[in-house]
C-alpha positions as CSV (number, residue, x, y, z in Angstrom):
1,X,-5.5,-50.7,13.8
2,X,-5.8,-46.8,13.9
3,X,-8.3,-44.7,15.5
4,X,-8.2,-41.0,14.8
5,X,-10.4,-39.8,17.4
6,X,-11.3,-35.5,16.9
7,X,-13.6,-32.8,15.2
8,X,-11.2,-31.4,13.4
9,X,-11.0,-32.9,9.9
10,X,-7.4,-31.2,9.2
11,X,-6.2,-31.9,12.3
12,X,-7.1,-35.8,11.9
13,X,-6.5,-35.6,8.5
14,X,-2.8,-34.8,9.8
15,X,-2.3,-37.5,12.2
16,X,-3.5,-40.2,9.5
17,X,-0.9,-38.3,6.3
18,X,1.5,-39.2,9.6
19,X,0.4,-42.8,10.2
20,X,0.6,-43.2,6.6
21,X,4.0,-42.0,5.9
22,X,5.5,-44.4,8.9
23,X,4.0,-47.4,7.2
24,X,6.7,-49.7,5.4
25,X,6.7,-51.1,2.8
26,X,5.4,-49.0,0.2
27,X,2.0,-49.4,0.8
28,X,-1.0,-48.7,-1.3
29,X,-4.2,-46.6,0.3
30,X,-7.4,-47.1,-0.1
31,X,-10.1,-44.9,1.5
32,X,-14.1,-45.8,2.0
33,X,-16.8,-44.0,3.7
34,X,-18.3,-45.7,6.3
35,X,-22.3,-44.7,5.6
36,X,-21.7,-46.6,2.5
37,X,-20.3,-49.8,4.2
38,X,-21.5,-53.4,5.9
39,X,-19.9,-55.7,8.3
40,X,-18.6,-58.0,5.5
41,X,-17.5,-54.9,3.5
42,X,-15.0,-54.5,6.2
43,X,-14.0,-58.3,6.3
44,X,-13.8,-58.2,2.7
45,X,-11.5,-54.9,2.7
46,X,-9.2,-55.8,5.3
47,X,-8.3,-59.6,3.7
48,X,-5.1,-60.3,3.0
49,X,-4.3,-60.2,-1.2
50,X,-2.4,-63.4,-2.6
51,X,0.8,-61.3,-3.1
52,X,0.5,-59.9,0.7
53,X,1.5,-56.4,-0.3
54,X,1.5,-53.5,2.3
55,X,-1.5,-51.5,2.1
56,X,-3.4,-49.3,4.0
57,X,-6.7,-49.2,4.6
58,X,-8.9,-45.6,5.7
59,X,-11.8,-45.6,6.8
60,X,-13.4,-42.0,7.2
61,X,-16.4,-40.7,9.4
62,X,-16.7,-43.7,11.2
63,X,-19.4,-41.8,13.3
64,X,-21.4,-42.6,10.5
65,X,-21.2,-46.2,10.8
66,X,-23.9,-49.0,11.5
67,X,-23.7,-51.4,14.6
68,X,-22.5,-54.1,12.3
69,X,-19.8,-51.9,10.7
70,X,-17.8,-51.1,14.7
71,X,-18.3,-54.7,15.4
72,X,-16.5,-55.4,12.7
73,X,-13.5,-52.8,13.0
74,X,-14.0,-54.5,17.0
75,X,-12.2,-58.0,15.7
76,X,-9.8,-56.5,13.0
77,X,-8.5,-54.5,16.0
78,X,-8.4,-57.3,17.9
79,X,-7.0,-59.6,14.7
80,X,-4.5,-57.8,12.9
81,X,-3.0,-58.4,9.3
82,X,0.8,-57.8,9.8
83,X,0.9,-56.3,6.3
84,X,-2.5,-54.2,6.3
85,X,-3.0,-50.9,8.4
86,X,-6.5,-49.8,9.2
87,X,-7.0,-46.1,9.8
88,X,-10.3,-45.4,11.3
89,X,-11.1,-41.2,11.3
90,X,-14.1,-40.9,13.7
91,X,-15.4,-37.8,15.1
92,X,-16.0,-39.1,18.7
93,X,-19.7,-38.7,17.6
94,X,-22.7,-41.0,16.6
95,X,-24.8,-43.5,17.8
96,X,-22.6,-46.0,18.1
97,X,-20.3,-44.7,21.1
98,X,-20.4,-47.9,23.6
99,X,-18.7,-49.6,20.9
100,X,-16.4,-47.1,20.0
101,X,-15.5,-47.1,23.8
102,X,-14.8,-51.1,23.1
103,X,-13.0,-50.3,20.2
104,X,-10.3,-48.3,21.6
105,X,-9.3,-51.0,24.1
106,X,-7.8,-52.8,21.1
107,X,-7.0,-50.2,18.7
108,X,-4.1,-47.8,18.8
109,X,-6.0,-44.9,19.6
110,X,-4.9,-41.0,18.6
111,X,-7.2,-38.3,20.4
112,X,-6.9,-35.2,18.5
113,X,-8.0,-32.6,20.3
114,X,-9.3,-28.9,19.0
115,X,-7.2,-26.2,19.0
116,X,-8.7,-23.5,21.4
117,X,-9.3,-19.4,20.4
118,X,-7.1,-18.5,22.8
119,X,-4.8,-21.4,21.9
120,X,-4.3,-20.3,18.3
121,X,-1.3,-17.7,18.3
122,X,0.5,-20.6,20.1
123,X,-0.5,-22.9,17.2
124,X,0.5,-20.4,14.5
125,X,3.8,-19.8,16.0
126,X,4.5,-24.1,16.6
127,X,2.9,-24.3,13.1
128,X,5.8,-21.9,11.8
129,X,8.9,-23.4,13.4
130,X,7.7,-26.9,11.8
131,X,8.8,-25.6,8.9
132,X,12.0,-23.9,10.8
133,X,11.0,-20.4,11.0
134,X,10.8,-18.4,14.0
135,X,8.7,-15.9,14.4
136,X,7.6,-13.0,17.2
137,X,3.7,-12.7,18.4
138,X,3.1,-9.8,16.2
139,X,3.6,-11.9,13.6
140,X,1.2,-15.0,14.0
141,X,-1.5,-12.4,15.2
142,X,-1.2,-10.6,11.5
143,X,-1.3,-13.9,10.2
144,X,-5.0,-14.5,12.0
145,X,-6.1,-11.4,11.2
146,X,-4.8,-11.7,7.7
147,X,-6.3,-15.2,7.1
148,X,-9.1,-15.8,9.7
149,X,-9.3,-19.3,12.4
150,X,-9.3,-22.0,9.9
151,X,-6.1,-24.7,10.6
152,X,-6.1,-25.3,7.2
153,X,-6.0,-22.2,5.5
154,X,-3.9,-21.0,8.1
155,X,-1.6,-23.9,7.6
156,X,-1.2,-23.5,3.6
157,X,-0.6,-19.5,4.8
158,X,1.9,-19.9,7.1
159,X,3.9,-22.5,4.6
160,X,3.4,-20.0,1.3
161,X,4.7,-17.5,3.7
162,X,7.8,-19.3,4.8
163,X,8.5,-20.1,1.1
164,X,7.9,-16.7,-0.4
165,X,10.5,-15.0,2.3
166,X,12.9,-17.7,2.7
167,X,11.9,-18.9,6.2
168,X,12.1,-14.7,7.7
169,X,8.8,-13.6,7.8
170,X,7.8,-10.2,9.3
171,X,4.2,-7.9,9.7
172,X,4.9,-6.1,6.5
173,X,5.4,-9.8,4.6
174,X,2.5,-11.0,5.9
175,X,0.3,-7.4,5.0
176,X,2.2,-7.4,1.6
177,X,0.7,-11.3,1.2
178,X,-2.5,-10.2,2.5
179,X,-2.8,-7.2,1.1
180,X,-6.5,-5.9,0.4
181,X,-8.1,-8.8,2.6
182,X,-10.9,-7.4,4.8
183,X,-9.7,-9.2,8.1
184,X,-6.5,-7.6,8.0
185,X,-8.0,-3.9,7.2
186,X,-10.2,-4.1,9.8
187,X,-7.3,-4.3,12.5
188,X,-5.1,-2.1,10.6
189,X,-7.8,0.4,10.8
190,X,-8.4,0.0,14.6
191,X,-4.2,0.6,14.9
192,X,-4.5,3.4,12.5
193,X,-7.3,5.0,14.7
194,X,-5.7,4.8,18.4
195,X,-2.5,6.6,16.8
196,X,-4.0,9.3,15.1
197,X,-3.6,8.6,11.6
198,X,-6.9,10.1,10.3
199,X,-6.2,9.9,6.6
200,X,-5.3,6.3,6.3
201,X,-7.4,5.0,8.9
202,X,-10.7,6.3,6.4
203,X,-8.8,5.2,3.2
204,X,-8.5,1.7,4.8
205,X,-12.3,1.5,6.0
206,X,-13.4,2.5,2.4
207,X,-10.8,-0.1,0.8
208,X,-12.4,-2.6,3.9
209,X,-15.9,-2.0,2.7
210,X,-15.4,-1.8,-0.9
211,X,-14.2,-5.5,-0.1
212,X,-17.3,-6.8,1.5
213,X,-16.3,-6.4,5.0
214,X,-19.5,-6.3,7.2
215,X,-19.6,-2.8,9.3
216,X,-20.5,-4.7,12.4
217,X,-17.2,-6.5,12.2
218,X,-14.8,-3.6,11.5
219,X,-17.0,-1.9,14.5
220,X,-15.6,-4.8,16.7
221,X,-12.4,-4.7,16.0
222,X,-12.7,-1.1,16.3
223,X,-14.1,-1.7,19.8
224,X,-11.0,-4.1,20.5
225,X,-8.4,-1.2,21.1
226,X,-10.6,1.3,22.3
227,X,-11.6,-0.6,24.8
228,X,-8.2,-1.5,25.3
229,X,-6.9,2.3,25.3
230,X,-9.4,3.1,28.0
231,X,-8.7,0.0,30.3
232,X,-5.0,0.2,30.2
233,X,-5.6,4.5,30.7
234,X,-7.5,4.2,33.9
235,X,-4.1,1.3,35.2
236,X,-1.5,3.2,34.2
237,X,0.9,1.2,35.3
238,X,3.7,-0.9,33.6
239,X,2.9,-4.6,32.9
240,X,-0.5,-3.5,32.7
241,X,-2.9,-6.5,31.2
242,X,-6.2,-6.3,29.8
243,X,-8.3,-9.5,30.2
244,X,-8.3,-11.3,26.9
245,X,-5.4,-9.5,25.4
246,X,-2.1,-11.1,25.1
247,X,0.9,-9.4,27.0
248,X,2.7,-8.0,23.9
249,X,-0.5,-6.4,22.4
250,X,-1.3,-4.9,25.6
251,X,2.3,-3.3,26.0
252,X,1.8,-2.2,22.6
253,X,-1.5,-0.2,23.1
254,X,-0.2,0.9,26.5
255,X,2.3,2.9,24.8
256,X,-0.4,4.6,22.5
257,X,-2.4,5.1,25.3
258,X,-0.6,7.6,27.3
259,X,-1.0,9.7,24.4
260,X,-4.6,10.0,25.3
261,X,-6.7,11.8,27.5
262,X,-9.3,11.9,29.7
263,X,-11.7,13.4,28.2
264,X,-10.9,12.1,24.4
265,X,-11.0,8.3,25.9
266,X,-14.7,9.5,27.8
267,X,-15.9,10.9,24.2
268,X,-14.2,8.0,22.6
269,X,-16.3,5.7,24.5
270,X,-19.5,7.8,23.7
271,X,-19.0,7.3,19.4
272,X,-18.3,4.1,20.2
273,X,-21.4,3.3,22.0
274,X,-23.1,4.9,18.9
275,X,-21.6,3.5,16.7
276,X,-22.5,0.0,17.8
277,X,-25.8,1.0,18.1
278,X,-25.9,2.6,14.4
279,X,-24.6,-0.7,12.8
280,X,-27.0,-3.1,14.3
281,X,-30.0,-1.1,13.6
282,X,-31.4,0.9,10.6
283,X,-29.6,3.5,8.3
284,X,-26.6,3.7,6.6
285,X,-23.6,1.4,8.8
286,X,-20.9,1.8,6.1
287,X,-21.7,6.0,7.0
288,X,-21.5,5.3,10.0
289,X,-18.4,3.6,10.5
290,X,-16.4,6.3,8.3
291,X,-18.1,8.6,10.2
292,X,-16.8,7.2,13.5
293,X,-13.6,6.2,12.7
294,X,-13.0,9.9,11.4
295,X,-14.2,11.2,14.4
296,X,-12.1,8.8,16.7
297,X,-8.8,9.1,15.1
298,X,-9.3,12.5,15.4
299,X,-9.9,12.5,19.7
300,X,-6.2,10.7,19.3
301,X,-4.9,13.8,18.6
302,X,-6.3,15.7,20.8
């Protein structure tokens, strides 16, 4: 017996298409909820048929399960049918965790843990050589801002990508893909800003709001690289880091940055300020954010 121990239902729902593809035989699956189950459900499920034909057997959101219904997965773990798998998905949740605890003692057990924000590029990038692409970090960072944190979604981008560009995918592949998507525009337009490029940094934040992207999160992404432009200003240094940024977006900005000055990064700061201030509170925030950016993108070349 299988136990598929995360929070993640993708990520479990990966390991158990795994466990299923490894099982001989042919099988056939079968998959039951256990809130709808009883302790002789599950005897009754796992019985061997006449013809003893491979099958397997899923049980999902076993965090959901009575007392009765983990005792009984307790002695098919501990009495296995040669020809029968059981899968068990279970959160790690519920109020039956003691015997969950007894469970895995038995079971074959598969802890699937979640995949970290600051884990994620490394994820996108492991997620696209599995299908024998190589990519750079610039990449798998347009694909998050093109698609958002969801595994899945991220998982069914990164495989259209692969297919639509014959395994070499690059920035403009994934923005041609993704073109028009809010996420995306809202980091475009923070890029567009720190290098001066007034015009299409306030055609993107009208396309962005036209779209439905909230003000207050183009204003953070906003915040991202001007934040960035002054901390990696005041170091000056090469190899400088800002905390939270990875290494190749901070040499990135660090290059924009020395086009800066002083006082544009202090007035930068200042419509910043307001402008965070102006999309939290009353008025008009998409104003506001045109406004800003305008203004901003403008200080760049100054």
């Amino acid at each position: 017996m299988h136990v598929i121990v995360g929070e993640d239902d993708f990520l479990v729902e990966r390991v158990r298409d795994i466990i299923i593809q490894r099982t001989e035989g042919n099988p056939t699956v079968e998959s039951h909820h256990c809130a709808e189950l009883t302790g002789s459900m599950v005897y009754g499920l796992v019985t061997p048929t006449l013809m003893r034909e491979a099958r397997v057997i899923v049980f999902t959101h076993g965090e959901l399960a009575r007392k009765e219904v983990m005792e009984a997965f307790i002695s098919v773990a501990a009495d296995p049918v040669d020809e029968i798998t059981v899968i068990l998905m279970h959160s790690g949740g519920g109020k039956q965790k003691k015997l969950l605890t007894q469970l895995k003692k038995t079971a074959t057990v598969n802890e699937v843990k979640p995949v970290k924000p600051r884990d994620r590029m490394r994820w996108v990038m492991d997620e696209f050589r599995s299908h024998n692409a190589r990519v750079t970090p610039d990449v798998a960072q347009a694909v998050l801002e093109g698609v958002g944190s969801d595994l899945r979604e991220l998982a069914a981008a990164i495989a259209q990508l692969v297919s639509d560009n014959n395994g070499t995918v690059t920035v403009d592949s994934v923005r041609t893909m993704y073109q028009g998507v809010a996420e995306v525009s809202g980091f475009e337009i923070a890029d567009l800003i720190v290098s001066g490029q007034t015009a299409k940094a306030v055609a993107s934040t009208r396309r962005a709001l036209q779209l439905g992207e909230p003000p207050v999160r183009l204003t953070s992404a906003i915040a991202s690289n001007i934040t960035a432009i002054a901390c990696l200003y005041s170091m000056r240094g090469a190899g400088a880091q800002v905390p939270g940024m990875p290494p190749w977006k901070a040499d990135k900005l660090a290059k924009v940055a020395r086009r800066w000055s002083e006082d544009s990064i202090s007035r930068a700061v200042v419509i910043l300020a307001e402008l965070e201030e102006a999309t939290k509170g009353w008025g008009n925030p998409e104003y506001s954010v045109e406004f800003a950016v305008r203004r901003l993108s403008e200080l760049a070349l100054q």
